[in-house]
N, C-alpha and C positions, 0 to 999 in steps of 0.2 A: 482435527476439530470437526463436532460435526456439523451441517450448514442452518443456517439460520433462516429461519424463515423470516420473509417483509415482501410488503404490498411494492408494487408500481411505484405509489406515492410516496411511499419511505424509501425504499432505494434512491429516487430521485432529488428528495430532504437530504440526504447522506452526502453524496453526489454535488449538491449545491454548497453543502458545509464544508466540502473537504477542497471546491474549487475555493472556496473563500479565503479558507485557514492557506493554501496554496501561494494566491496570486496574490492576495491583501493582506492578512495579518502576519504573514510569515516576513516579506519586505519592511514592512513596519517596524516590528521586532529588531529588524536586523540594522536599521537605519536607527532606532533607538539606541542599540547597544553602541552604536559609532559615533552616536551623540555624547552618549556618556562616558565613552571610553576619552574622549576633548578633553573633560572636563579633569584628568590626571588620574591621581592616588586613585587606582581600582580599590582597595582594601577600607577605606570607608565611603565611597562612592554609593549613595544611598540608590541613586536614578540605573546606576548601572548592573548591579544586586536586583532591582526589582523586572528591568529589563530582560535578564539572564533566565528568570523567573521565573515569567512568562513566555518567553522561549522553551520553557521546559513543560508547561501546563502547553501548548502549541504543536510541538513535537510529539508529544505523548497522546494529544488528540488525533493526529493527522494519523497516526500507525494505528490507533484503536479502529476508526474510519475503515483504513487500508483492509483492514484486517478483516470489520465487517463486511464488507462488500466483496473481497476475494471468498468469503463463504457464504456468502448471501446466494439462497434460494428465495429469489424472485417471483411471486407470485398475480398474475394478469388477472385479477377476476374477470374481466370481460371476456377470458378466451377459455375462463372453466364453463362444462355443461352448467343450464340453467335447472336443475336436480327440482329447484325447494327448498334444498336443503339446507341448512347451517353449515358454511366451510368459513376456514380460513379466507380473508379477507372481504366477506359476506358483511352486510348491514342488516340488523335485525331489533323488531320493535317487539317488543313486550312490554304485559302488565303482569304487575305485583299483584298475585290475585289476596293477599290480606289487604293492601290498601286502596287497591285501585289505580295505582298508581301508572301509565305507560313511562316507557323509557326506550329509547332507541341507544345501538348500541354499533360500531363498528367491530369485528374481530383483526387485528392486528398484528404484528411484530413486536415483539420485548421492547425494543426500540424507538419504537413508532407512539406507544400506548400515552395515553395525554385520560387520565379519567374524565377530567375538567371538560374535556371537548369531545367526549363517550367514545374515544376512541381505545378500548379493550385489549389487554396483551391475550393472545393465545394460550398461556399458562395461566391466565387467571383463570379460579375457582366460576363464576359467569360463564367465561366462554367454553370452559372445560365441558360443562352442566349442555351447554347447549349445542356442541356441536354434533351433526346430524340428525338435531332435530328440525322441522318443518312447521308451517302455519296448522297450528289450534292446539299442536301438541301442547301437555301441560310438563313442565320440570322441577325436580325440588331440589335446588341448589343449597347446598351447606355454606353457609357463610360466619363471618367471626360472631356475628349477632345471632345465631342460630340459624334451623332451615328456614329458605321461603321459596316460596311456592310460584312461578312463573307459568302464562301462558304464553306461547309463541304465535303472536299477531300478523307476524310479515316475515318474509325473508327478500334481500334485492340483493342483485350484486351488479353495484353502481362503481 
């Protein structure tokens, strides 16, 4: 498998889910299923089918987690050179130069990427467009609405 890349931040998201799924929901689970096993006849036992269920949706997250993070390439922005540049896990402000629009953008992990809260997978079409560019550079990203036309306003890596 090859490694994955994720920020500091998302590693440590991972990391907080997979203590959770761990120490609390997994106990849960397990204490449910023992509840409902009380209750007799498994075979139509509605609470204990749904119990098992979830146990199954639980286990199957905790090894995807596992999984990710045994190959996760972990990335420090604070300890990469300060370039200019666009990298991986870099913050960057641009405008739409048809509308004018600014927009700031994190680049991210598959993982990590949240659009809603500008955080940007590394494979999106965006981040693709602009990595190794720098402040004033212009970029024409192809997107599903056709190209547009980016300047690059800032680069930080926060």
């Amino acid at each position: 498998m090859k490694p994955i890349p994720m920020t500091l931040r998302g590693a440590e998201r991972l990391r907080e889910e997979l203590d959770h799924l761990k120490s609390v929901r997994r106990p849960k689970i397990i204490a449910d299923i023992a509840t409902a096993r009380e209750h007799g006849d498994l075979k139509e036992n509605a609470e204990y089918h749904a119990a098992r269920e979830q146990q199954g949706f639980c286990e199957g997250r905790i090894q995807e987690i596992e999984a990710k993070l045994s190959n996760a390439q972990v990335i420090d922005i604070m300890k990469m050179p300060q370039t200019g540049r666009v990298i991986f896990g870099a913050t960057v402000a641009v405008m739409n130069l048809d509308t004018d629009e600014e927009q700031t953008y994190r680049i991210v992990g598959d993982d990590e990427a949240d659009f809603k809260q500008n955080l940007i997978s590394v494979n999106s079409p965006i981040a693709r467009g602009l990595i190794g560019k720098e402040a004033e550079d212009v970029v024409v990203i192809k997107t599903p609405g056709g190209d547009v036309e980016y300047e690059v306003l800032k680069v930080e890596y926060i």
